[in-house]
PAZAPA-4460 file (N, C-alpha, C; in steps of 0.05 Angstrom, whole numbers, plus 32768, in hexadecimal, padded with zeros to 4 digits):
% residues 259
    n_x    n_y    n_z   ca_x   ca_y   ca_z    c_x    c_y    c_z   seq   type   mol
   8011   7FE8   8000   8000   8000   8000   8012   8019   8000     1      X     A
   8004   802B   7FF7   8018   8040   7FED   8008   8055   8000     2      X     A
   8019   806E   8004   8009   807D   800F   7FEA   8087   8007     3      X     A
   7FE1   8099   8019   7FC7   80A8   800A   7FCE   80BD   7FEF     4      X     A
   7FBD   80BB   7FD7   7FC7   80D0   7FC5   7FA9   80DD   7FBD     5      X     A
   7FAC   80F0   7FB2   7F9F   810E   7FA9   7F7F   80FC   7FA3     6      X     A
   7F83   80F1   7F93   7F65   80DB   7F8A   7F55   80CF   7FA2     7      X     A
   7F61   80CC   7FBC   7F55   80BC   7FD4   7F4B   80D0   7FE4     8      X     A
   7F60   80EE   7FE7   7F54   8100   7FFE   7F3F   810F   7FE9     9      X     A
   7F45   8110   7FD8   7F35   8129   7FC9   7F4B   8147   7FC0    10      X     A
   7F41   8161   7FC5   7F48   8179   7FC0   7F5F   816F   7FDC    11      X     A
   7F78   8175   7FD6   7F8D   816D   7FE5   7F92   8181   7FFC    12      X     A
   7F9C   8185   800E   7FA7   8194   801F   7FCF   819A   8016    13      X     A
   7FCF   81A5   8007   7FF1   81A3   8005   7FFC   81A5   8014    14      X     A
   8003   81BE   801E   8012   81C6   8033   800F   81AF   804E    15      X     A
   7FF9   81A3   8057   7FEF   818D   806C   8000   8171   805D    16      X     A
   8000   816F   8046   8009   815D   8037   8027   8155   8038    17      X     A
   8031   8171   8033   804D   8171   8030   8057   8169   804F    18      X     A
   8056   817C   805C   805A   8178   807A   8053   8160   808D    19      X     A
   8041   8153   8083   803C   813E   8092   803E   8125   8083    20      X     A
   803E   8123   8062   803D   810F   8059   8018   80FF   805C    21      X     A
   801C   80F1   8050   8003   80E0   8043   8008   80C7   8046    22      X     A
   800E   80BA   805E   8004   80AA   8067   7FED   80A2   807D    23      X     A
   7FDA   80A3   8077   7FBD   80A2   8086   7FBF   80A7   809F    24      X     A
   7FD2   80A8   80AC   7FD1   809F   80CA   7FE1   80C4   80D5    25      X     A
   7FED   80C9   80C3   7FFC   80E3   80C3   7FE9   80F9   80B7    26      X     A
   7FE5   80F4   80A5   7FD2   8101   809B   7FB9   810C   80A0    27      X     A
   7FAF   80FF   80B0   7F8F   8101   80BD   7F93   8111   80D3    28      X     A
   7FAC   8112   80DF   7FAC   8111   80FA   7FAB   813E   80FA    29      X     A
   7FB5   8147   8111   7FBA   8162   8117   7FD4   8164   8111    30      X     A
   7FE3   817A   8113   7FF4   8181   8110   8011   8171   811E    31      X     A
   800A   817F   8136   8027   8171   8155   801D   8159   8158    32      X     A
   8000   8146   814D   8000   812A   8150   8009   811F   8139    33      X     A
   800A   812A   8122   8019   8119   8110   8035   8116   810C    34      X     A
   803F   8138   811A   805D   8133   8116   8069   812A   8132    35      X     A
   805A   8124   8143   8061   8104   8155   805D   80ED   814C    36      X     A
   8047   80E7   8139   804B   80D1   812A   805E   80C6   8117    37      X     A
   8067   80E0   810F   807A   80E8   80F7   8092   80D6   8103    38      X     A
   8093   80D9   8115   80B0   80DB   812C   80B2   80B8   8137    39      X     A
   809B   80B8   813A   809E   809E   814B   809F   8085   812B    40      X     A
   8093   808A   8114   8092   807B   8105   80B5   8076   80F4    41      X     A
   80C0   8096   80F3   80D3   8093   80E6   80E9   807D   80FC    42      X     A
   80E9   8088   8117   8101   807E   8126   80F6   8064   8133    43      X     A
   80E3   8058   8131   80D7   803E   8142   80CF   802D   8130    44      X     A
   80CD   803A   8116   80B6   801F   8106   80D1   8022   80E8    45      X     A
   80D8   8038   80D3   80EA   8032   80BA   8107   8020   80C4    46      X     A
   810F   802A   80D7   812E   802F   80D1   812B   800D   80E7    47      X     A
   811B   800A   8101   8116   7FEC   810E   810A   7FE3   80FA    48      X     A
   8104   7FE1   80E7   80F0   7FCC   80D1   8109   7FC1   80C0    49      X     A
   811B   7FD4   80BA   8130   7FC8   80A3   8144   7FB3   80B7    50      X     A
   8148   7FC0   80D7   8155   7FAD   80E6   814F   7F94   80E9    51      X     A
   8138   7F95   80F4   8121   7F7B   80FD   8128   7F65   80E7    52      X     A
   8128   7F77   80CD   8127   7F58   80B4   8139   7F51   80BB    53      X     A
   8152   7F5A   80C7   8177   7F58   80BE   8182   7F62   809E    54      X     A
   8173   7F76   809A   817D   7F81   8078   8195   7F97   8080    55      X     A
   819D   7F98   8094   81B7   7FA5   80A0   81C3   7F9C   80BB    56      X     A
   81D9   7F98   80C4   81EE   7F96   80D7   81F5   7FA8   80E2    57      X     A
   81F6   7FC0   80D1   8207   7FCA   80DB   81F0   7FEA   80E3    58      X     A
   81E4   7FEB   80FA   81D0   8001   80FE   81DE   8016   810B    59      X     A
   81F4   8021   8109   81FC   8042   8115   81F9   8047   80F5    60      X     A
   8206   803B   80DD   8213   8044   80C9   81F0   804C   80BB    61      X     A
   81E1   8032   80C0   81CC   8030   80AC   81C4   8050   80B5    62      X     A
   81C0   8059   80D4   81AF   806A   80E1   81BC   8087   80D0    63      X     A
   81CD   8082   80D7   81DB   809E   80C7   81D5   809C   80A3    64      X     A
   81D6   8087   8092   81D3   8083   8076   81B6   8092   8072    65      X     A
   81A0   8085   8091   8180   808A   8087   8187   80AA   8094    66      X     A
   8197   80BB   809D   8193   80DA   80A1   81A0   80DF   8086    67      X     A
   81B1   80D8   8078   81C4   80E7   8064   81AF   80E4   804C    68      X     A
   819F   80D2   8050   818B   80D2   8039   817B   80E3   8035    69      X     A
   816B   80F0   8043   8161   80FA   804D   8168   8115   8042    70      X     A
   8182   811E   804F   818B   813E   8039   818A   8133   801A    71      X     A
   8193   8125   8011   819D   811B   7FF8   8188   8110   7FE8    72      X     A
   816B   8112   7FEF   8155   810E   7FED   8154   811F   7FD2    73      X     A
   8146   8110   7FB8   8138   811B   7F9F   8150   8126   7F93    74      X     A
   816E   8121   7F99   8185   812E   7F8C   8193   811A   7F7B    75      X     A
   81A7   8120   7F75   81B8   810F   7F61   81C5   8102   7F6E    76      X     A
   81CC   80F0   7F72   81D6   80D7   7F85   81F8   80D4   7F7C    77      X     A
   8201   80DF   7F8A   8226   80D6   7F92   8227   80C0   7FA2    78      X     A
   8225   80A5   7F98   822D   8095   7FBC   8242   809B   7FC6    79      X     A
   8256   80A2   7FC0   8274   80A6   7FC6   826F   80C0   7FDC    80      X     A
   8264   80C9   7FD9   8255   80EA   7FED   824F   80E4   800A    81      X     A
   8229   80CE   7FFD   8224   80BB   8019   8234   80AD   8024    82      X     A
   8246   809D   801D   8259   8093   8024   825F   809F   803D    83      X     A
   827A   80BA   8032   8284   80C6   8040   8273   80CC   8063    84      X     A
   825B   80D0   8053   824C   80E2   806E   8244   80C6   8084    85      X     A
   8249   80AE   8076   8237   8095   808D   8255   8081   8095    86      X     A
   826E   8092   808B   8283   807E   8097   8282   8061   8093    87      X     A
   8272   805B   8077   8277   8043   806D   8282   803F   804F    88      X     A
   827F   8030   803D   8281   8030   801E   8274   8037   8005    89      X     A
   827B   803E   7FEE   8265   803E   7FDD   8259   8020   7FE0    90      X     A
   825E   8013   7FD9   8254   7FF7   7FCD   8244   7FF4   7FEA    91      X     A
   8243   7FFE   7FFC   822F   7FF8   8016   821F   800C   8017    92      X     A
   821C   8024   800D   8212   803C   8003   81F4   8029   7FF7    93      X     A
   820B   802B   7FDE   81ED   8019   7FC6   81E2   8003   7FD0    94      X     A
   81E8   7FEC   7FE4   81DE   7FDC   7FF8   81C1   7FE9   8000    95      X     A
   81CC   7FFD   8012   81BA   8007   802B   819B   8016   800B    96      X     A
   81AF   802B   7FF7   8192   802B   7FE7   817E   801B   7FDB    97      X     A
   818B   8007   7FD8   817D   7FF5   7FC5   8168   7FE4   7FE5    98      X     A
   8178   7FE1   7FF9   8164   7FD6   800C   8149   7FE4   8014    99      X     A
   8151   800B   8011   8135   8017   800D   811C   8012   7FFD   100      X     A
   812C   800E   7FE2   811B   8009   7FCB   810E   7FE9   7FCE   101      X     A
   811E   7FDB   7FD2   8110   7FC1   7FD3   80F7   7FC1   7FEA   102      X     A
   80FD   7FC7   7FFF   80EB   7FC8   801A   80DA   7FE0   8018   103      X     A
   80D3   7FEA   7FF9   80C5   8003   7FED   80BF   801B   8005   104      X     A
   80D7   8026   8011   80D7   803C   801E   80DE   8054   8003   105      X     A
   80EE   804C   7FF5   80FA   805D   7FE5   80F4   8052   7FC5   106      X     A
   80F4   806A   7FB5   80EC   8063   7F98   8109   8073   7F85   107      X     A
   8117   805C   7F75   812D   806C   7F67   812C   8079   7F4C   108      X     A
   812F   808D   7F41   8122   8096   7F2B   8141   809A   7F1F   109      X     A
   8145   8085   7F09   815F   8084   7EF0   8165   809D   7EDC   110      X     A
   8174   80AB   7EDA   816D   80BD   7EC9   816C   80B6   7EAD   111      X     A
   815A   80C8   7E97   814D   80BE   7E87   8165   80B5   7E65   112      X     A
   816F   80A9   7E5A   8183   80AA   7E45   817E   809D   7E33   113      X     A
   816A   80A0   7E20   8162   8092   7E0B   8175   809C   7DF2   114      X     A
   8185   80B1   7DF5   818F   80B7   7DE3   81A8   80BA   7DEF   115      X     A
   81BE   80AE   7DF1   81D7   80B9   7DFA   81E3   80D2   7DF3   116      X     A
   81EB   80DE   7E02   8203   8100   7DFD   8208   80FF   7E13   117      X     A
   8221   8106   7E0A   8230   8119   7E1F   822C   812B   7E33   118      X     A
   821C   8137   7E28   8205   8152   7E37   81F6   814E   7E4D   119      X     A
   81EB   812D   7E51   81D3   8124   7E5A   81E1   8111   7E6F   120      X     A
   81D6   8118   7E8F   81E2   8100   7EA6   81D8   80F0   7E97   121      X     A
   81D9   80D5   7E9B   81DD   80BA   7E95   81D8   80A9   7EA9   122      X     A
   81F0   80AE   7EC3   81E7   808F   7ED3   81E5   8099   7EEC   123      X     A
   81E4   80B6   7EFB   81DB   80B8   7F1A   81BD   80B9   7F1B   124      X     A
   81B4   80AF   7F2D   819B   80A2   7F31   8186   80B7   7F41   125      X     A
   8176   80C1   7F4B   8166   80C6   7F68   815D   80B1   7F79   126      X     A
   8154   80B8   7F93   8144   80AC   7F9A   8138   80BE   7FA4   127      X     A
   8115   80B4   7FB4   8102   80C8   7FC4   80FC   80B4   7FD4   128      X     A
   80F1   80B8   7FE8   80E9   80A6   7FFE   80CB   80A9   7FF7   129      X     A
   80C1   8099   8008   80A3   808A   7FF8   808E   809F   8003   130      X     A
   8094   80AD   8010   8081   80C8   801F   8090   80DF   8024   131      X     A
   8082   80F3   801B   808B   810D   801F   808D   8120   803B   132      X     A
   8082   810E   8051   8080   811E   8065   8097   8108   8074   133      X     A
   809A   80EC   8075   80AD   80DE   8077   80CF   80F2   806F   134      X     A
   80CF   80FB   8060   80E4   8102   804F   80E3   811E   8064   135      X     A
   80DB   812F   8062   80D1   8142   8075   80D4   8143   808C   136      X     A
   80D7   8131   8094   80DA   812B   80B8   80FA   811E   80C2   137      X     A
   8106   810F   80A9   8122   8109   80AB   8133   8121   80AA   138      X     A
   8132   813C   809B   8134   8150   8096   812D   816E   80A8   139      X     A
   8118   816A   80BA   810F   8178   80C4   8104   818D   80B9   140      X     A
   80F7   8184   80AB   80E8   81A5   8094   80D0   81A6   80A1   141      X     A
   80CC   81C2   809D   80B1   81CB   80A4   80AA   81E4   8092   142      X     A
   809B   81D9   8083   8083   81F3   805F   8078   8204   806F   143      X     A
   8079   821D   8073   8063   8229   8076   8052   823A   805F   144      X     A
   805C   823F   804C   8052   824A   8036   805F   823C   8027   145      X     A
   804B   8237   8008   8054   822E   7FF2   8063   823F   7FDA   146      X     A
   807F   8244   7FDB   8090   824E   7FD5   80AC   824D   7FE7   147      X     A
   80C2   824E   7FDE   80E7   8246   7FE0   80E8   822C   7FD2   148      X     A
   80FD   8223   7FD9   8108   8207   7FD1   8108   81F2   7FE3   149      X     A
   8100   81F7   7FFB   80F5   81E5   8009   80D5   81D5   8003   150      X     A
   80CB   81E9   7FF8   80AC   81E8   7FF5   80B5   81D9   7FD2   151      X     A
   80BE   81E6   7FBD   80C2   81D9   7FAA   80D1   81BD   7FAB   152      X     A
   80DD   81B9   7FBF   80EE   8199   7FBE   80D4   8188   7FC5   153      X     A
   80C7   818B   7FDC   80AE   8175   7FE1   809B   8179   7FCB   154      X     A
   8090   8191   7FC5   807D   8194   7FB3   8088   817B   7F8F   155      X     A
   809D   8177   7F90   80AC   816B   7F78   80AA   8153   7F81   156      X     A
   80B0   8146   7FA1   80AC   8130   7FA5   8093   8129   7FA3   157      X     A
   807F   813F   7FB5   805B   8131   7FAB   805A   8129   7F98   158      X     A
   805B   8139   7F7F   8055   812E   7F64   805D   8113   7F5C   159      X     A
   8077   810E   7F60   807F   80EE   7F5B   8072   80E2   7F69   160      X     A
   806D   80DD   7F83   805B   80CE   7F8C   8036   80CA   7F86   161      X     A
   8030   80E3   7F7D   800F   80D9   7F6A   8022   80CD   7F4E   162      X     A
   8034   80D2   7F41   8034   80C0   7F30   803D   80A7   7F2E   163      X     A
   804D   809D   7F3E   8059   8085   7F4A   803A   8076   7F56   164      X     A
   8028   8086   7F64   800C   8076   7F6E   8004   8074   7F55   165      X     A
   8004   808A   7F43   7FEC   8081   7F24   7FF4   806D   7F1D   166      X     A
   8019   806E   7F18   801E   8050   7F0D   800E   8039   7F18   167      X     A
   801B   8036   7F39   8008   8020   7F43   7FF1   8013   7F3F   168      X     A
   7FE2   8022   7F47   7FC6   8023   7F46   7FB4   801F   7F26   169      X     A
   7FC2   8029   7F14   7FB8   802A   7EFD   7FBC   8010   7EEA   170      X     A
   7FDB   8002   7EF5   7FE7   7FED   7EE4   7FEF   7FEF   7ECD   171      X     A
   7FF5   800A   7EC9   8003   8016   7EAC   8023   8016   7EB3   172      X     A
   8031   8003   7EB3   804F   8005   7EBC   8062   8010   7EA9   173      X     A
   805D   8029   7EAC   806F   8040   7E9E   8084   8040   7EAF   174      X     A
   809D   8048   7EA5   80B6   8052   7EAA   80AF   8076   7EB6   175      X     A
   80C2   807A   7ED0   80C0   8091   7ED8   80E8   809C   7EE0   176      X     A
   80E8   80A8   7ECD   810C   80B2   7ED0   8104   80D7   7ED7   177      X     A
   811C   80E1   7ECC   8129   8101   7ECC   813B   8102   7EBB   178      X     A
   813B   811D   7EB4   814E   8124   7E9B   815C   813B   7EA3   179      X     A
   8170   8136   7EA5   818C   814C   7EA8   81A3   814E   7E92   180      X     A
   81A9   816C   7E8F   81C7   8170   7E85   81D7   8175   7E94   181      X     A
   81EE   816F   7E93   820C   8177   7E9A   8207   8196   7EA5   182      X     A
   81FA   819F   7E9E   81F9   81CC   7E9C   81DC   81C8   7EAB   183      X     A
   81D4   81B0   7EB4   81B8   81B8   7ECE   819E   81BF   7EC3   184      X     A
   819E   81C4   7EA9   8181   81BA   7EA5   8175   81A0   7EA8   185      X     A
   815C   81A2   7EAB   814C   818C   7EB8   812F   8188   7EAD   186      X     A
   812A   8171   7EA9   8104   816D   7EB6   8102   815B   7EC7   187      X     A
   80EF   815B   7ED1   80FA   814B   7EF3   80E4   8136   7EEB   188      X     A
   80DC   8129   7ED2   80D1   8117   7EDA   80CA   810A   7EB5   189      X     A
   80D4   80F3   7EB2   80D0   80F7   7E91   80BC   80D6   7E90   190      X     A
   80AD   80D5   7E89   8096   80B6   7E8B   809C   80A8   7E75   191      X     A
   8092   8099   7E6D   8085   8082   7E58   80A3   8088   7E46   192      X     A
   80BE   8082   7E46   80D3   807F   7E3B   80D3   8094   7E2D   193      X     A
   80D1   80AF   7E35   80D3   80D3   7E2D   80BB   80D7   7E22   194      X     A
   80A7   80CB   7E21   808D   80D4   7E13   8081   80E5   7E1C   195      X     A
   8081   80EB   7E35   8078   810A   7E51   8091   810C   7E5D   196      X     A
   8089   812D   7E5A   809E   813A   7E6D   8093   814B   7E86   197      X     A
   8093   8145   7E98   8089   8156   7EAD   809B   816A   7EC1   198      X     A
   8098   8180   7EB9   80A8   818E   7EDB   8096   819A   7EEE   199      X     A
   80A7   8199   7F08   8098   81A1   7F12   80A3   81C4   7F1A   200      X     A
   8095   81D8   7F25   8099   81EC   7F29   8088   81F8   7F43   201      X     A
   8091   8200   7F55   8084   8211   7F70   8073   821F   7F6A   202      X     A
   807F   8233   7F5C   8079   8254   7F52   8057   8252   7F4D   203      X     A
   804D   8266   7F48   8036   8274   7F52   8030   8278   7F36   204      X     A
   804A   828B   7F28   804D   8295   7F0C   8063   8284   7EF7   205      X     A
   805C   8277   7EEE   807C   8269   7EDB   8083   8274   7EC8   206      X     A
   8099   8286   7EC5   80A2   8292   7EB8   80B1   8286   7E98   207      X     A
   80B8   8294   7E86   80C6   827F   7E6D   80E0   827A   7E79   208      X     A
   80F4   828C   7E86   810A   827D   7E8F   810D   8260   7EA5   209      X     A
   80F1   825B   7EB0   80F2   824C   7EB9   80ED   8226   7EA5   210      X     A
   80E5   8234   7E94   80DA   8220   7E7F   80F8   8217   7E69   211      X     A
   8110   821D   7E6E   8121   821B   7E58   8126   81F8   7E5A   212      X     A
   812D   81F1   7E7B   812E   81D9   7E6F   8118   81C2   7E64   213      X     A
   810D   81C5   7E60   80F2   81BB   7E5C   80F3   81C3   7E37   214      X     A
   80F9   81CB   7E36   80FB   81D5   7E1D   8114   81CC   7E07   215      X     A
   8126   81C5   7E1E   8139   81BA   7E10   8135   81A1   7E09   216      X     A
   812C   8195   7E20   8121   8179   7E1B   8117   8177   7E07   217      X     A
   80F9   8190   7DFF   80E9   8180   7DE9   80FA   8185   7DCD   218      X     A
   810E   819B   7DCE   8119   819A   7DB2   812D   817D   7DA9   219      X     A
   8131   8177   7DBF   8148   815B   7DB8   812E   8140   7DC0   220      X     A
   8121   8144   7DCB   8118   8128   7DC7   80F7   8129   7DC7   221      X     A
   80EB   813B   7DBC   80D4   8136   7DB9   80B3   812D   7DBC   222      X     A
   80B0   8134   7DD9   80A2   8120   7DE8   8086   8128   7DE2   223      X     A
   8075   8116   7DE0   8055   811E   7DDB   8044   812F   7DEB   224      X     A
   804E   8133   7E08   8042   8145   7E12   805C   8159   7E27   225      X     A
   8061   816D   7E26   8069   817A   7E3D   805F   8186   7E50   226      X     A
   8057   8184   7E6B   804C   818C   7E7F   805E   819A   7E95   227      X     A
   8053   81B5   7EA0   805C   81C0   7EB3   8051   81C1   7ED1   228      X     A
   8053   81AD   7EE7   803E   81B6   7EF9   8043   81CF   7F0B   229      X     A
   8039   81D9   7F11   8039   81ED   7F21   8021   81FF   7F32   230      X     A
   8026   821C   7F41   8010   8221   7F50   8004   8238   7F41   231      X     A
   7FFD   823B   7F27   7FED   824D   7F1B   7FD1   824D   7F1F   232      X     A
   7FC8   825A   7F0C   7FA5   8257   7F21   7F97   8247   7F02   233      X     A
   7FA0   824C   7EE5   7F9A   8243   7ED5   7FAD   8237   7EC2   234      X     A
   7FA0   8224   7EB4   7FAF   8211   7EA7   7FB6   8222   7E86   235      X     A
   7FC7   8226   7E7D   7FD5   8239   7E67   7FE7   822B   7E4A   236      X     A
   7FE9   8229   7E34   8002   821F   7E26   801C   823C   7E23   237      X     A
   802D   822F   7E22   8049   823D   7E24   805C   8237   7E10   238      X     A
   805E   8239   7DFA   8074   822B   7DE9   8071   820E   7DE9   239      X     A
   8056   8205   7DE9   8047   81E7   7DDF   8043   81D9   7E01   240      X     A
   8054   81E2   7E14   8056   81DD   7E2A   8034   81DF   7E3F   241      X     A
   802C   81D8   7E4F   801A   81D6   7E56   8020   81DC   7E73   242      X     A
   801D   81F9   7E81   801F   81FB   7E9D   8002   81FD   7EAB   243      X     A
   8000   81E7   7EB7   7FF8   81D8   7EC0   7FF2   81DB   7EE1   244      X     A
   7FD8   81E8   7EEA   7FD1   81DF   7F0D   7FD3   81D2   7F12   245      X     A
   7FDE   81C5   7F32   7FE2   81B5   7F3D   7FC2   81A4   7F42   246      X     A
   7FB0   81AB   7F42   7F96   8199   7F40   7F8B   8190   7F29   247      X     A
   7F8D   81A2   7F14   7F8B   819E   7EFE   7F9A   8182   7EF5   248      X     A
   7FB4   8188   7EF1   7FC3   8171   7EF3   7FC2   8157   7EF7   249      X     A
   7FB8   8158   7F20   7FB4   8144   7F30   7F99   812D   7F1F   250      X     A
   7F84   8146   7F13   7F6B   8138   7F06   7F79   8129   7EEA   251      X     A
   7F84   8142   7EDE   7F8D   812F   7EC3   7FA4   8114   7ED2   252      X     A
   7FAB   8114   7ED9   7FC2   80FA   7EE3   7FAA   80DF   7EE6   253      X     A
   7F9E   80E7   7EFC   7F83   80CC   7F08   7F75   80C8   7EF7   254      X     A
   7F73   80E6   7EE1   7F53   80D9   7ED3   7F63   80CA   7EBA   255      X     A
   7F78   80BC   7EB3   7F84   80BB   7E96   7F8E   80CB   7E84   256      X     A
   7F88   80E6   7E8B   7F8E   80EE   7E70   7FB2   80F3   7E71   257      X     A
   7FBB   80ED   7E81   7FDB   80F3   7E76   7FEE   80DA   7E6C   258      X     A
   7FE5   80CB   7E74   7FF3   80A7   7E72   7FE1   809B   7E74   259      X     A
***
């Protein structure tokens, strides 16, 4: 079971969302009772659950791996970095990730290379942990308004997670990567083997300089639809681009029409 997503509560609570995550039990709750829940689940129930199986030995290193994750959350993955910070190895690095992913705490997103260049990462990976308020609470964040980069990092992780549930739920087993250059352009989310491109965006207003990489994408590879999500009040085209409400969106994702 996956968490709660946009289709189960209805008209979402974001900001309640982000901060507490969407797992039913967090979610429902008040404020200072969920982020005691928050607390007692991350340190009594994730990090004792991976012990309990024996899917690690070694628990100071793991404890420190599951905090370093945590900053390094939705970024470009150095294991040689984590490493450093958990006083163990790469090759025990990628151990401890891949034990997230298997025991589906964490979801790894490949970056996207259907076309090889030079230009384009190739092989560092992401991961996101399987809830946004989870992720949130390793970190210690707290949203109060929707806007900075704190608000845009979760707001980027919600989105993968309604689409990672659509996957689920729908049984359409699409591929879900990212597309980067060397020079930091991005779309943070490319589907069905580049056929959608989705970014996401905080902003209120999306400007064209915010749209370049998205643009670059579609000149080199073409994709049938490009989507922008974001917090505008209406849905707009932009240079074929589609910026896109965050509810708006949420309906086109559940009801079919994007995949």
């Amino acid at each position: 079971m996956l968490p709660l997503t946009s289709r189960e509560v209805g008209r979402i609570d974001l900001l309640k969302a982000l901060n507490q995550g969407l797992i039913p039990s967090h979610y429902m709750q008040s404020g200072e009772n969920s982020q005691r829940s928050l607390n007692a689940y991350v340190n009594d129930y994730l990090q004792q659950e991976v012990f309990a199986e024996g899917l690690t030995r070694n628990i100071p290193a793991f404890s420190r791996f599951f905090e370093a994750f945590g900053y390094a959350h939705g970024e470009l993955t150095n294991y040689a970095d984590v490493a450093r910070d958990c006083g163990v190895d790469a090759k025990t690095v990628k151990e401890y990730y891949q034990i997230l992913v298997d025991t589906m705490m964490a979801v790894r997103i490949e970056p996207f290379k259907k076309r090889q260049s030079r230009q384009v990462i190739s092989k560092a990976p992401k991961y996101y942990l399987f809830d946004v308020g989870v992720a949130g609470h390793i970190t210690g964040r707290k949203i109060s308004y929707e806007k900075g980069s704190e608000f845009g990092k979760a707001f980027e992780h919600f989105i993968l997670m309604e689409i990672v549930a659509y996957r689920e739920y729908s049984g359409k087993n699409f591929k879900i990567n990212f597309w980067r250059t060397k020079n930091g352009f991005e779309v943070d989310f490319v589907l069905a083997d580049g056929k959608i491109a989705i970014e996401v965006k905080s902003a209120s207003q999306v400007d064209s300089g915010e749209l370049k990489g998205m643009k670059i994408y579609m000149e080199a590879l073409k994709p049938a639809k490009a989507i922008v999500v974001c917090n505008e009040q209406r849905k707009r085209i932009s240079d074929e681009i589609e910026i896109t409400p965050l509810n708006e969106f949420l309906d086109s994702l559940w009801g079919g029409k994007i995949i």
